[in-house]
NUFI-404412 format. One record per atom (N, C-alpha, C): residue number from 1; residue in one letter; chain; atom name; x, y, z. Coordinates in pm, 1 decimal. Layout:
{resi = NUM&resn = A&chain = A&name = CA&x = X&y = Y&z = Z};
...
//
This chain:
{resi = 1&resn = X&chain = A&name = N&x = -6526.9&y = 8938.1&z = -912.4};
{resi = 1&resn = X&chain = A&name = CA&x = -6505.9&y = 9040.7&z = -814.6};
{resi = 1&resn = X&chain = A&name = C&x = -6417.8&y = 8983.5&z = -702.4};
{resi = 2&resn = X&chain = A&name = N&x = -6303.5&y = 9047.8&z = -657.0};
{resi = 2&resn = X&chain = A&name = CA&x = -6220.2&y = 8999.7&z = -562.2};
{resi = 2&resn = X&chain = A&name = C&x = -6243.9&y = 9092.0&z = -460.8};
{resi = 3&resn = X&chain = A&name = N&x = -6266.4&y = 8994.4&z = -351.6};
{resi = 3&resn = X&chain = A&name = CA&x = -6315.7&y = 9058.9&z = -229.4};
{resi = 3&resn = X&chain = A&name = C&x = -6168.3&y = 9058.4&z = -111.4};
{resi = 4&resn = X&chain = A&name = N&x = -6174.9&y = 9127.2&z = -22.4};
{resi = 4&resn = X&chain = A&name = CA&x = -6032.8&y = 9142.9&z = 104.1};
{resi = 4&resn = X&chain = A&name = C&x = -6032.6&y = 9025.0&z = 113.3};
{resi = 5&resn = X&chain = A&name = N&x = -6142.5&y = 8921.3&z = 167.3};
{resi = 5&resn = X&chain = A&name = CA&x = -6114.0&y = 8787.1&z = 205.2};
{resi = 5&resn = X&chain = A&name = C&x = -6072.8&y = 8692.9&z = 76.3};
{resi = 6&resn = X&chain = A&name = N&x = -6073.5&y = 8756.3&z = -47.6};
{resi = 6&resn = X&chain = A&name = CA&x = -6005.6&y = 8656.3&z = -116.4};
{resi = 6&resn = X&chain = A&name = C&x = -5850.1&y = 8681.8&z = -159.0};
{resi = 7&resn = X&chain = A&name = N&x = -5824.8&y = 8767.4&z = -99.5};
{resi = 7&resn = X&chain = A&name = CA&x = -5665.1&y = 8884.0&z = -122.9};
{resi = 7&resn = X&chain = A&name = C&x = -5586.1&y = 8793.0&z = -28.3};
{resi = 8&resn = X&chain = A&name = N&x = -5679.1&y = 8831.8&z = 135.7};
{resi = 8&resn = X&chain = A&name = CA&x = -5569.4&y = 8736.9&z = 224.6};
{resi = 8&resn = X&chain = A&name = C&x = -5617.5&y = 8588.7&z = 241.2};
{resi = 9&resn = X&chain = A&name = N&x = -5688.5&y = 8511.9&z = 172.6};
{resi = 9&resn = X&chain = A&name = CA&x = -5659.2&y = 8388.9&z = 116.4};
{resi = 9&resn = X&chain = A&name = C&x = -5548.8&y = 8335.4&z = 44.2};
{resi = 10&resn = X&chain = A&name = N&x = -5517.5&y = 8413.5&z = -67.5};
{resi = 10&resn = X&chain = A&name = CA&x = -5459.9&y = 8394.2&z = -161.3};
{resi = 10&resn = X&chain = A&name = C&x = -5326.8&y = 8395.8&z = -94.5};
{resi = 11&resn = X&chain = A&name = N&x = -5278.1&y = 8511.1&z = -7.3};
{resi = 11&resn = X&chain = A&name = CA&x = -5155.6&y = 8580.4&z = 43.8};
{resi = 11&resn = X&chain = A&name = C&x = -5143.2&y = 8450.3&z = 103.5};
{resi = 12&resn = X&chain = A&name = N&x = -5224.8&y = 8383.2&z = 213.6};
{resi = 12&resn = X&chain = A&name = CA&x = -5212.0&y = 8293.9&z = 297.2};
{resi = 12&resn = X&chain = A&name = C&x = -5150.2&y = 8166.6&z = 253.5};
{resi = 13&resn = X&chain = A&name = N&x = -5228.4&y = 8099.8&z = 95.9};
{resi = 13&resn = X&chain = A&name = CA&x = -5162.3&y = 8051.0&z = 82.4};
{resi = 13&resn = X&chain = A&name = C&x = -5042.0&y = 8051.5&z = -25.2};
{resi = 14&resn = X&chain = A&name = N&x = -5023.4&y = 8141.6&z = -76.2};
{resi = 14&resn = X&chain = A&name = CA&x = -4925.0&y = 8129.2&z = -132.5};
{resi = 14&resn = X&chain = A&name = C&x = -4794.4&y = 8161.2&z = -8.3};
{resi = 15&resn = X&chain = A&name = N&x = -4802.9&y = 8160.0&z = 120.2};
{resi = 15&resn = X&chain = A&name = CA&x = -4687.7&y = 8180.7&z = 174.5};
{resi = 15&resn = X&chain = A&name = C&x = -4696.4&y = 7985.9&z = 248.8};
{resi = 16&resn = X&chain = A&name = N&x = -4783.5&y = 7975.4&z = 225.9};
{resi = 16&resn = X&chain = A&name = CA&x = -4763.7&y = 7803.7&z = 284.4};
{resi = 16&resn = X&chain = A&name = C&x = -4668.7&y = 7747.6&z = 189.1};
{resi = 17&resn = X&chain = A&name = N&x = -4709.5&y = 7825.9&z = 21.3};
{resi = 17&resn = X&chain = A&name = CA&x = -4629.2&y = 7688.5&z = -36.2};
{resi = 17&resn = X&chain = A&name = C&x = -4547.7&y = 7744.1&z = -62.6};
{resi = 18&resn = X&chain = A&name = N&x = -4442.4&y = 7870.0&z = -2.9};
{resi = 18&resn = X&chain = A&name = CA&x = -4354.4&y = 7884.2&z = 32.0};
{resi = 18&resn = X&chain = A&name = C&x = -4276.1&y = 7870.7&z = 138.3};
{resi = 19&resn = X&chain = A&name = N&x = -4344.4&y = 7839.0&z = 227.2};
{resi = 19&resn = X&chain = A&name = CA&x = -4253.6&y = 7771.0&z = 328.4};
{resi = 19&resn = X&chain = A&name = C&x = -4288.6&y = 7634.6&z = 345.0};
{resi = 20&resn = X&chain = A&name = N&x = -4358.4&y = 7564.4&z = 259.4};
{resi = 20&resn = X&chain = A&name = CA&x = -4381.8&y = 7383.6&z = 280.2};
{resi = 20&resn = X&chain = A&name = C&x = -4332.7&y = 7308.1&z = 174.7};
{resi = 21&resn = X&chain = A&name = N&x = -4310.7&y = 7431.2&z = 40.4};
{resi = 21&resn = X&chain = A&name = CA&x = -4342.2&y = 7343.3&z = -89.0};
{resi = 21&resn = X&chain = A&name = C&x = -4203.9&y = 7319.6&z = -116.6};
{resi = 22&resn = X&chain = A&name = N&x = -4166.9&y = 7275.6&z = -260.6};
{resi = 22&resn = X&chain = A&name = CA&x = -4093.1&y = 7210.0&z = -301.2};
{resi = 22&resn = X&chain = A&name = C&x = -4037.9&y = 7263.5&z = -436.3};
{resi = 23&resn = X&chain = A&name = N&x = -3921.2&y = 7284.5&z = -457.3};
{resi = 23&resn = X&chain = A&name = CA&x = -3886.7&y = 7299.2&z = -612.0};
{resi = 23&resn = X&chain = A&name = C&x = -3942.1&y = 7134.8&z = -657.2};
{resi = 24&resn = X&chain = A&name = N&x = -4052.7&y = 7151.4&z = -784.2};
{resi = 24&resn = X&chain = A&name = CA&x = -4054.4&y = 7057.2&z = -871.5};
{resi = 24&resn = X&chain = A&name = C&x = -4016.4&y = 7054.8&z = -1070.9};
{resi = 25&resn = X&chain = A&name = N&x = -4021.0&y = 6952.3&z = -1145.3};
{resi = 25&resn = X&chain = A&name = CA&x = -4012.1&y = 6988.2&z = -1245.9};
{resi = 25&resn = X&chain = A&name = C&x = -4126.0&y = 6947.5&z = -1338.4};
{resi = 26&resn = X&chain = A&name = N&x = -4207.3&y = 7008.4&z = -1414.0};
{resi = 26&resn = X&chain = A&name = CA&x = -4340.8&y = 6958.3&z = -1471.3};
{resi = 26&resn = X&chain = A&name = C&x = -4327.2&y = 6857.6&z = -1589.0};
{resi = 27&resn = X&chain = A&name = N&x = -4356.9&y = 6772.5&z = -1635.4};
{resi = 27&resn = X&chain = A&name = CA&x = -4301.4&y = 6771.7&z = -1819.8};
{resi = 27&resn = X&chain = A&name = C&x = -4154.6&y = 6698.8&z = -1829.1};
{resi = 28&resn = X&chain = A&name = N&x = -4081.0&y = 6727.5&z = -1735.5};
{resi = 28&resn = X&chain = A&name = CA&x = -3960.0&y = 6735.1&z = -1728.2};
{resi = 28&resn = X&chain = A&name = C&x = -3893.5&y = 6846.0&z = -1824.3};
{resi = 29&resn = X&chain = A&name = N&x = -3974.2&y = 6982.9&z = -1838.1};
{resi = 29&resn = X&chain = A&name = CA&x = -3915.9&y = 7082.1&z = -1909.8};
{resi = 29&resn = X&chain = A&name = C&x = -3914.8&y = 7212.3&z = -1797.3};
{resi = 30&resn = X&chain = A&name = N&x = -4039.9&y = 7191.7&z = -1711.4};
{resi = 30&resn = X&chain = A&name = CA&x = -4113.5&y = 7360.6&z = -1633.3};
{resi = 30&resn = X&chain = A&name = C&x = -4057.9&y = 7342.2&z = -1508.4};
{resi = 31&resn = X&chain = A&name = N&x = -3944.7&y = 7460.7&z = -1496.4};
{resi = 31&resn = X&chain = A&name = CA&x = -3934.8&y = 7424.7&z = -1328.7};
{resi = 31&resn = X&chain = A&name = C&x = -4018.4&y = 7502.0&z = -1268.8};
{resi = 32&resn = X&chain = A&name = N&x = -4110.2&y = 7486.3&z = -1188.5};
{resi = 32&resn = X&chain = A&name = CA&x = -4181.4&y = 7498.2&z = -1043.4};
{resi = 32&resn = X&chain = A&name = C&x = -4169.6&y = 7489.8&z = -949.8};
{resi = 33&resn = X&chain = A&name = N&x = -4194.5&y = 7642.6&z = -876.7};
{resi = 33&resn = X&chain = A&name = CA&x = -4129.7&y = 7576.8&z = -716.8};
{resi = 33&resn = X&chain = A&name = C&x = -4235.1&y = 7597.9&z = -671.4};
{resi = 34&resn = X&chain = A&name = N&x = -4214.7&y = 7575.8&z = -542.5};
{resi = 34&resn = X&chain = A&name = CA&x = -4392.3&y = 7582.8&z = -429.8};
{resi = 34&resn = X&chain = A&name = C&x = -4478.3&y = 7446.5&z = -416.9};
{resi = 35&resn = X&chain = A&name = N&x = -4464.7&y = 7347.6&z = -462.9};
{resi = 35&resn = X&chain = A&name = CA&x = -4487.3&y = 7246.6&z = -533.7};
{resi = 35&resn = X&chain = A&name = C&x = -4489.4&y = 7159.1&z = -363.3};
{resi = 36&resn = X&chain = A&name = N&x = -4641.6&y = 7134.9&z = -354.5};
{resi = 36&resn = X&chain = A&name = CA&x = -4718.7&y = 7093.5&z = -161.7};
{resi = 36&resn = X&chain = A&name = C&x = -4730.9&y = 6969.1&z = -212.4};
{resi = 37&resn = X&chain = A&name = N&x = -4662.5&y = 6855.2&z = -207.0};
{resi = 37&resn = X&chain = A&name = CA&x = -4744.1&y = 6715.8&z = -204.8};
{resi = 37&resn = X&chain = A&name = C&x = -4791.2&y = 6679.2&z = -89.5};
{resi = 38&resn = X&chain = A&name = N&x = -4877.8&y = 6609.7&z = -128.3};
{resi = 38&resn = X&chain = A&name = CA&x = -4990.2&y = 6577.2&z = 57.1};
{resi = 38&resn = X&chain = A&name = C&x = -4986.4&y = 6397.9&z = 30.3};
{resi = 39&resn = X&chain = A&name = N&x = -4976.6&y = 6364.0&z = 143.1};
{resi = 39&resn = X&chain = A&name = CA&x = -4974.3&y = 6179.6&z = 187.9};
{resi = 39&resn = X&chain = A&name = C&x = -5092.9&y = 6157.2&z = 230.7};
{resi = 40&resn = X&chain = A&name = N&x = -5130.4&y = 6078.6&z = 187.6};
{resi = 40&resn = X&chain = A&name = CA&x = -5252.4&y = 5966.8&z = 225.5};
{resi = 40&resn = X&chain = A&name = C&x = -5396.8&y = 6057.1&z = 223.9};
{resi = 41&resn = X&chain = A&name = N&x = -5413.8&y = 6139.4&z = 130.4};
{resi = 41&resn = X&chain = A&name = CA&x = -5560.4&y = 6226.0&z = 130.2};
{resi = 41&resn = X&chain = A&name = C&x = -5678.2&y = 6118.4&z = 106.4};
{resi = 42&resn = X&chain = A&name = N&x = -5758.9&y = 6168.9&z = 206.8};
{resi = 42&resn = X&chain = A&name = CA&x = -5882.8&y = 6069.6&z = 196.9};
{resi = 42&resn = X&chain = A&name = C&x = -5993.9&y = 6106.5&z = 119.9};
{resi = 43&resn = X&chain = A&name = N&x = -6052.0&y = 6047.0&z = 16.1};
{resi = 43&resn = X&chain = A&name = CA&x = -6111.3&y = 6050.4&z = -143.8};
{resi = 43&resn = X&chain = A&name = C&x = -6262.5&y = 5994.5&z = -105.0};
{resi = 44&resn = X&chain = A&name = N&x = -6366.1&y = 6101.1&z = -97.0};
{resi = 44&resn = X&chain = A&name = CA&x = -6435.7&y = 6055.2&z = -28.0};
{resi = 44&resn = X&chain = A&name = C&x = -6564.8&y = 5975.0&z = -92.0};
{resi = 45&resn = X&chain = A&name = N&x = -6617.2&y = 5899.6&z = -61.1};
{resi = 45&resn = X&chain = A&name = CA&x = -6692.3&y = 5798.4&z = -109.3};
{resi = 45&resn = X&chain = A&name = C&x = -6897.9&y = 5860.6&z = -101.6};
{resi = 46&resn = X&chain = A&name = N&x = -6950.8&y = 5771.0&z = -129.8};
{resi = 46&resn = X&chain = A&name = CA&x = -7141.4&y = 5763.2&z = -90.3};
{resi = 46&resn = X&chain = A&name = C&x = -7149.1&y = 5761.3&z = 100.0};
{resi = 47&resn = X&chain = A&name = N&x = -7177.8&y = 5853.2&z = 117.1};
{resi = 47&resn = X&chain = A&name = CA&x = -7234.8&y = 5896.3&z = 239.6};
{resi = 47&resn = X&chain = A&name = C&x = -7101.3&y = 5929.8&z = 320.7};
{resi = 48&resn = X&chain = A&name = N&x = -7033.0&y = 5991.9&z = 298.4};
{resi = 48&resn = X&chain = A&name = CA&x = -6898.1&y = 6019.4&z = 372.3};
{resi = 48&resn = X&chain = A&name = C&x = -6817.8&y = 5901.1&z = 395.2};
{resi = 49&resn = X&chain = A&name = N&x = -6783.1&y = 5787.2&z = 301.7};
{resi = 49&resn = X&chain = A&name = CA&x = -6720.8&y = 5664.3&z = 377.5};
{resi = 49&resn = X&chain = A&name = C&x = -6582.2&y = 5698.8&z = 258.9};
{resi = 50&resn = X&chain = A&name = N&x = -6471.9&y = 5685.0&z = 350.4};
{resi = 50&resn = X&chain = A&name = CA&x = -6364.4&y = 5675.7&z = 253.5};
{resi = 50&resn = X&chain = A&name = C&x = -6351.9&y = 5593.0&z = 154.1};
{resi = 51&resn = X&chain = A&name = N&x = -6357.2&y = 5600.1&z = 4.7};
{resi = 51&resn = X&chain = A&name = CA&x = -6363.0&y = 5484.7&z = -81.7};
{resi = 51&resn = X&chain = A&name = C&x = -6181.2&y = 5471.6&z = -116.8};
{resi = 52&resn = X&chain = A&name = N&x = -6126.1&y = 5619.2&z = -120.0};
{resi = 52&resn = X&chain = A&name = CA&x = -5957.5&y = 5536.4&z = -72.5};
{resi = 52&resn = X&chain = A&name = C&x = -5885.1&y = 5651.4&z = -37.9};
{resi = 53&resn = X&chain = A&name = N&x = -5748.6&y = 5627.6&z = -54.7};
{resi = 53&resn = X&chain = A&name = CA&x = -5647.4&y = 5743.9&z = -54.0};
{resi = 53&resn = X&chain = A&name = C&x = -5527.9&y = 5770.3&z = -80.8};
{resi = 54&resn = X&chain = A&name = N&x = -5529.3&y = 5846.8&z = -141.3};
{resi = 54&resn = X&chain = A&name = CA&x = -5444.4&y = 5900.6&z = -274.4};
{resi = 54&resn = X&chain = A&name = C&x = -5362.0&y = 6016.3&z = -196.9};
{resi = 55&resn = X&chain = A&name = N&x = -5228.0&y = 6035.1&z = -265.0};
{resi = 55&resn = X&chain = A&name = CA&x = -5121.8&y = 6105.8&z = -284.8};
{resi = 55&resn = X&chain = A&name = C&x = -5158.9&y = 6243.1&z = -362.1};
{resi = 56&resn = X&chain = A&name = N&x = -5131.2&y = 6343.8&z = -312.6};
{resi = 56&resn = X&chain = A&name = CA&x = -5159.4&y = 6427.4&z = -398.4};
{resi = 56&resn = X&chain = A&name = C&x = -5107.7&y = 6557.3&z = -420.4};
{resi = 57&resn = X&chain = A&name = N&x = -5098.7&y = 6654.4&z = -479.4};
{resi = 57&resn = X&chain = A&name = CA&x = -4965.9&y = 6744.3&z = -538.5};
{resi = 57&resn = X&chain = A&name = C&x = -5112.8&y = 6886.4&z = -598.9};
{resi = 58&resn = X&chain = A&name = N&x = -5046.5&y = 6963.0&z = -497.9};
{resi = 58&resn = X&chain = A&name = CA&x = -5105.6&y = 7116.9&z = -514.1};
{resi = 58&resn = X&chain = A&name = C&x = -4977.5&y = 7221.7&z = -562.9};
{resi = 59&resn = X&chain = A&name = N&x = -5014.0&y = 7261.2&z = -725.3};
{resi = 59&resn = X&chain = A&name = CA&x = -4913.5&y = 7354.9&z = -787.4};
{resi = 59&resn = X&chain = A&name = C&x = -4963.8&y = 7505.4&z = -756.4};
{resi = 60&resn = X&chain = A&name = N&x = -4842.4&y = 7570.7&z = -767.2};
{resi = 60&resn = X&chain = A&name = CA&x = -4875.8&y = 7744.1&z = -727.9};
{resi = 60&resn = X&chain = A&name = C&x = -5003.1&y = 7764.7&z = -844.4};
{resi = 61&resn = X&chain = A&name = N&x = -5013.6&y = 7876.5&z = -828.4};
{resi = 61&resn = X&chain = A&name = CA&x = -5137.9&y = 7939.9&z = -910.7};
{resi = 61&resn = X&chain = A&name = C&x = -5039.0&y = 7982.2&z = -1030.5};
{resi = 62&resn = X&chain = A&name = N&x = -5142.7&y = 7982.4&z = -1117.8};
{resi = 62&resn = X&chain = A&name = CA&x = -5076.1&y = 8008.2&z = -1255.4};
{resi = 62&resn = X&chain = A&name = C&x = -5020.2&y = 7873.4&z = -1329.5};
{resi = 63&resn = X&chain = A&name = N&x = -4978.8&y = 7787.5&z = -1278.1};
{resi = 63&resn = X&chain = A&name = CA&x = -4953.8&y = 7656.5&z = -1349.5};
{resi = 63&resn = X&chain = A&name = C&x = -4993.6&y = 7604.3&z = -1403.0};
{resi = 64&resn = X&chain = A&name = N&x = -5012.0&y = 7582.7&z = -1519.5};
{resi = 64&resn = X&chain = A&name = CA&x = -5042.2&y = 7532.0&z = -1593.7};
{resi = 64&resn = X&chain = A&name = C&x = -5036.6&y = 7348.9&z = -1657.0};
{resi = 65&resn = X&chain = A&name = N&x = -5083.4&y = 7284.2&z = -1575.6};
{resi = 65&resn = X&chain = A&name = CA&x = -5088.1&y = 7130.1&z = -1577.2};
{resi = 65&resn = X&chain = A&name = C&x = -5186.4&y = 7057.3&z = -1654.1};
{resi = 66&resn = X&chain = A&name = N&x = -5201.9&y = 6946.5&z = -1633.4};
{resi = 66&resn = X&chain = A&name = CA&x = -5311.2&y = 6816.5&z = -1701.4};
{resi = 66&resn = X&chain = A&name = C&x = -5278.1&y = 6717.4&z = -1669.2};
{resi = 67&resn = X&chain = A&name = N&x = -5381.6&y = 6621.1&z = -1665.1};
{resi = 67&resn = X&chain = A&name = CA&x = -5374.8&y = 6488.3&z = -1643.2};
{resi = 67&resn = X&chain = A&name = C&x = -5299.2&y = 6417.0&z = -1722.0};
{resi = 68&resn = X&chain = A&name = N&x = -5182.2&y = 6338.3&z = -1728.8};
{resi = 68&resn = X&chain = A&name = CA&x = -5113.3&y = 6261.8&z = -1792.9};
{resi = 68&resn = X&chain = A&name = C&x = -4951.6&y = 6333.1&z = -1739.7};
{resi = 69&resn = X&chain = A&name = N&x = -4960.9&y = 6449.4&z = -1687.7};
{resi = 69&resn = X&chain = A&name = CA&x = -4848.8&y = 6513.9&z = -1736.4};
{resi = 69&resn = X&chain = A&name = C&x = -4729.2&y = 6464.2&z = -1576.4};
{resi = 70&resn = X&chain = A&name = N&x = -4602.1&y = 6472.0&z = -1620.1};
{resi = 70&resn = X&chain = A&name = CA&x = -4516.4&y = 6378.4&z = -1521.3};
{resi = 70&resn = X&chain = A&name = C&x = -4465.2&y = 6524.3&z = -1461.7};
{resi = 71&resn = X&chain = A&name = N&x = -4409.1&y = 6487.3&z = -1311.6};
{resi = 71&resn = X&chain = A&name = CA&x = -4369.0&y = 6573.2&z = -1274.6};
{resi = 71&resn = X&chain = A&name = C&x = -4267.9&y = 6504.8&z = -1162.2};
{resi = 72&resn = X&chain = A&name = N&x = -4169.3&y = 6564.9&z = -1106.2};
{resi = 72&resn = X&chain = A&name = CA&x = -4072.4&y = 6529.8&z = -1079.9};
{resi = 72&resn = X&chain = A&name = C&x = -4034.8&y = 6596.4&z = -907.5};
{resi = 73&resn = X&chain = A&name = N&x = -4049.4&y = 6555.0&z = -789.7};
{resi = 73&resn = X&chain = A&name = CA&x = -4014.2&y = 6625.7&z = -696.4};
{resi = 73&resn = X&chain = A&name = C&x = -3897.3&y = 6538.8&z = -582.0};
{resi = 74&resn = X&chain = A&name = N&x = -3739.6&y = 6619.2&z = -592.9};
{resi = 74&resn = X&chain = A&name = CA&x = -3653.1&y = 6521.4&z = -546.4};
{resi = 74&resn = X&chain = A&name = C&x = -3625.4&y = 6445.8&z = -626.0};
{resi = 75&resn = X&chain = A&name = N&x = -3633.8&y = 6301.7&z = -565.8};
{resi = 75&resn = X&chain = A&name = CA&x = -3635.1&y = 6173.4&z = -639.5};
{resi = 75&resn = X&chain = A&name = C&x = -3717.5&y = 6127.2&z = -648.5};
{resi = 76&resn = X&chain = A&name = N&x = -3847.3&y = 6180.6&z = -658.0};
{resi = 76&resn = X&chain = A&name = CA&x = -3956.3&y = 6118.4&z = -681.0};
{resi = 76&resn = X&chain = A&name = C&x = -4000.3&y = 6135.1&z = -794.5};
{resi = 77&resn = X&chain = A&name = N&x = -4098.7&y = 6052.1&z = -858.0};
{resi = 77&resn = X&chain = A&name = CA&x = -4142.9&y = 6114.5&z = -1022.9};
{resi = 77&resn = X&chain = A&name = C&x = -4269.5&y = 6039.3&z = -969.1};
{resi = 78&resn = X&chain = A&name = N&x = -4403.4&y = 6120.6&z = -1064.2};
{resi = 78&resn = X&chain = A&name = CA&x = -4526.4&y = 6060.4&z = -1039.0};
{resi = 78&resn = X&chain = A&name = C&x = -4555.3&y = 6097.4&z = -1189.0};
{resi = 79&resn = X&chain = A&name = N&x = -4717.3&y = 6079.5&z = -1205.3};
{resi = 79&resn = X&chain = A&name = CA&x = -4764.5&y = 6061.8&z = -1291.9};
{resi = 79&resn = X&chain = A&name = C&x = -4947.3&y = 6187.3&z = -1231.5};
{resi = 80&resn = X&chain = A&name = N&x = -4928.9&y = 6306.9&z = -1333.1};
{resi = 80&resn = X&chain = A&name = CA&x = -5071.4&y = 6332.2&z = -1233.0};
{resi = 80&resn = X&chain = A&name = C&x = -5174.9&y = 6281.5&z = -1308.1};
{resi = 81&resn = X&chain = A&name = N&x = -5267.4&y = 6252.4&z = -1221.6};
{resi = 81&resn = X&chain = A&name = CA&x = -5351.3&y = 6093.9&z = -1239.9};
{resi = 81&resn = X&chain = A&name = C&x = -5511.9&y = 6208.9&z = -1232.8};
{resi = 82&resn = X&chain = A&name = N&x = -5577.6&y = 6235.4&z = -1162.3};
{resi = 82&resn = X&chain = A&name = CA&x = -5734.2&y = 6307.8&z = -1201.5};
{resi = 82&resn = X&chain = A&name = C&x = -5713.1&y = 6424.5&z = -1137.8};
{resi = 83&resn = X&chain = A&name = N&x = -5781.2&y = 6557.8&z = -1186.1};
{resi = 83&resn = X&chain = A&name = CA&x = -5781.4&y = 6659.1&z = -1120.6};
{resi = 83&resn = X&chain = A&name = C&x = -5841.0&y = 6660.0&z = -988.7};
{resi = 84&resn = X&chain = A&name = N&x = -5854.4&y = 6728.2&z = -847.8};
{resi = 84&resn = X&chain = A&name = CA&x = -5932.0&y = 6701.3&z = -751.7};
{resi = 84&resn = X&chain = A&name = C&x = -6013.7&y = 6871.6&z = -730.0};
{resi = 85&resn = X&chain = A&name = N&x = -6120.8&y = 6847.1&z = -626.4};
{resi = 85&resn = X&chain = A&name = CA&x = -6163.4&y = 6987.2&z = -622.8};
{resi = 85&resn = X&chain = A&name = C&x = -6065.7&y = 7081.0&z = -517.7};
{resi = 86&resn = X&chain = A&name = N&x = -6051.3&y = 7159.7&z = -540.4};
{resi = 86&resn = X&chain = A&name = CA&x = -5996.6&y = 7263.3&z = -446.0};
{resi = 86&resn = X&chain = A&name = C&x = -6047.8&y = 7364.9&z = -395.3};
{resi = 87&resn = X&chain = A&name = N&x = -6080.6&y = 7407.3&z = -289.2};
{resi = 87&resn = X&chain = A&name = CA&x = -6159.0&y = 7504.2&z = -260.1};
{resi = 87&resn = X&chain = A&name = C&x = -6019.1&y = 7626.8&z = -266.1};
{resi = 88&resn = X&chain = A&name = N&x = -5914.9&y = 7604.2&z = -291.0};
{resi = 88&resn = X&chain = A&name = CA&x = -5839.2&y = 7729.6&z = -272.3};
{resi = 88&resn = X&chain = A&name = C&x = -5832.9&y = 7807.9&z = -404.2};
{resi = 89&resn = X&chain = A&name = N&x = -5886.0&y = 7704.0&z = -500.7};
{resi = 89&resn = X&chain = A&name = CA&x = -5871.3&y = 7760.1&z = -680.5};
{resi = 89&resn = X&chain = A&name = C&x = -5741.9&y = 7699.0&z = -750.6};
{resi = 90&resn = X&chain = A&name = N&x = -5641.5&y = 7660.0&z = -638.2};
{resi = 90&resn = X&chain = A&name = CA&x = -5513.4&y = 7581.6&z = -701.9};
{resi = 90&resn = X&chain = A&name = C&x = -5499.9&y = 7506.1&z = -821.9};
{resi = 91&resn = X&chain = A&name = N&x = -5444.1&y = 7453.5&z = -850.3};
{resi = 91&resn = X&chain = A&name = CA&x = -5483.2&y = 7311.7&z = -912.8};
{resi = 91&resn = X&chain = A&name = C&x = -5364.8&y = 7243.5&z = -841.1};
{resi = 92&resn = X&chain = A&name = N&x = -5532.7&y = 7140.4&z = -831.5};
{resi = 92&resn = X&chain = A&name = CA&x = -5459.6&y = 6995.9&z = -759.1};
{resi = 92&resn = X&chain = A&name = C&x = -5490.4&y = 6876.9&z = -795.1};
{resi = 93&resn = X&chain = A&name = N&x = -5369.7&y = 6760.0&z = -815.6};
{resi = 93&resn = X&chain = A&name = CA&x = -5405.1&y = 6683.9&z = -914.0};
{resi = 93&resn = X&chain = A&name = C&x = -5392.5&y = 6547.8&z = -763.0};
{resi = 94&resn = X&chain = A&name = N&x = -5469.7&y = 6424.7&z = -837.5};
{resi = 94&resn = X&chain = A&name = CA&x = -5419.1&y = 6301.4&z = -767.8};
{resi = 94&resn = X&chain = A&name = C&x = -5317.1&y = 6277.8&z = -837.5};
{resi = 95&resn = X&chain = A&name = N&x = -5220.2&y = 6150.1&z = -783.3};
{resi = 95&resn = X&chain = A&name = CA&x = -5062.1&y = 6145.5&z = -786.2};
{resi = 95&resn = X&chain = A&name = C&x = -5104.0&y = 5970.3&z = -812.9};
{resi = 96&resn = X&chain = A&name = N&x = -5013.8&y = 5949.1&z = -935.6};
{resi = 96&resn = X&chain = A&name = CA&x = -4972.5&y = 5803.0&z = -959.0};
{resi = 96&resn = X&chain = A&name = C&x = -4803.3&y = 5795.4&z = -957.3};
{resi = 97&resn = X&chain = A&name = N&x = -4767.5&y = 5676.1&z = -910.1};
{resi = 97&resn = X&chain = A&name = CA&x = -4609.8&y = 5668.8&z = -873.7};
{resi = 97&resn = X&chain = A&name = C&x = -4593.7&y = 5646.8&z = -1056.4};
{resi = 98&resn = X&chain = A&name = N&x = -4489.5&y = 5726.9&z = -1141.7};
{resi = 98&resn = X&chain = A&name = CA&x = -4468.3&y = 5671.5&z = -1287.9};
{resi = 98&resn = X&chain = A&name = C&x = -4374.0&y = 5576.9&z = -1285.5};
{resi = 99&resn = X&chain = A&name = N&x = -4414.3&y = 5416.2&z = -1345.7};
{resi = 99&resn = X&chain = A&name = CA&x = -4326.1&y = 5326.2&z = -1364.0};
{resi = 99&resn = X&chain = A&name = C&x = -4239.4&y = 5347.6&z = -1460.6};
//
């Protein structure tokens, strides 16, 4: 059941990751745009203590991703490394730099 507050959630953010995000490429086949990477997210540990912090990359809705899969933003290329929780429903992955 979709409620008003989940309409202008959704609206809300899908206009962030239009005005923050990024053309990326998934696979190196899917282009994606909207594409939010976030710096230094803190990964939280036993009793609220940061155990570290990770890089991390929120795709529009509808995207279709997985762990292993490379993705490409700029000149950057990563590797997405574990899914994380999202309270927005996104999918958002942690970020490994791909050697």
């Amino acid at each position: 059941m979709t409620t008003a507050f989940d309409t202008a959630f959704d609206t809300a953010a899908q206009a962030l990751a239009t005005a923050f995000g990024a053309p990326g490429l998934l696979r190196g086949l899917v282009a994606v745009e909207g594409v939010v990477i976030s710096r230094s997210v803190a990964v939280m540990g036993d009793y609220g203590q940061v155990a570290r912090r990770v890089d991390t990359v929120t795709l529009p809705a509808g995207t279709v991703a997985n762990s292993g899969d490379s993705l490409t933003v700029a000149a950057e290329s990563w590797i997405l490394d574990m899914p994380m929780d999202s309270a927005t429903g996104l999918p958002e992955f942690a970020l490994r730099v791909a050697s």
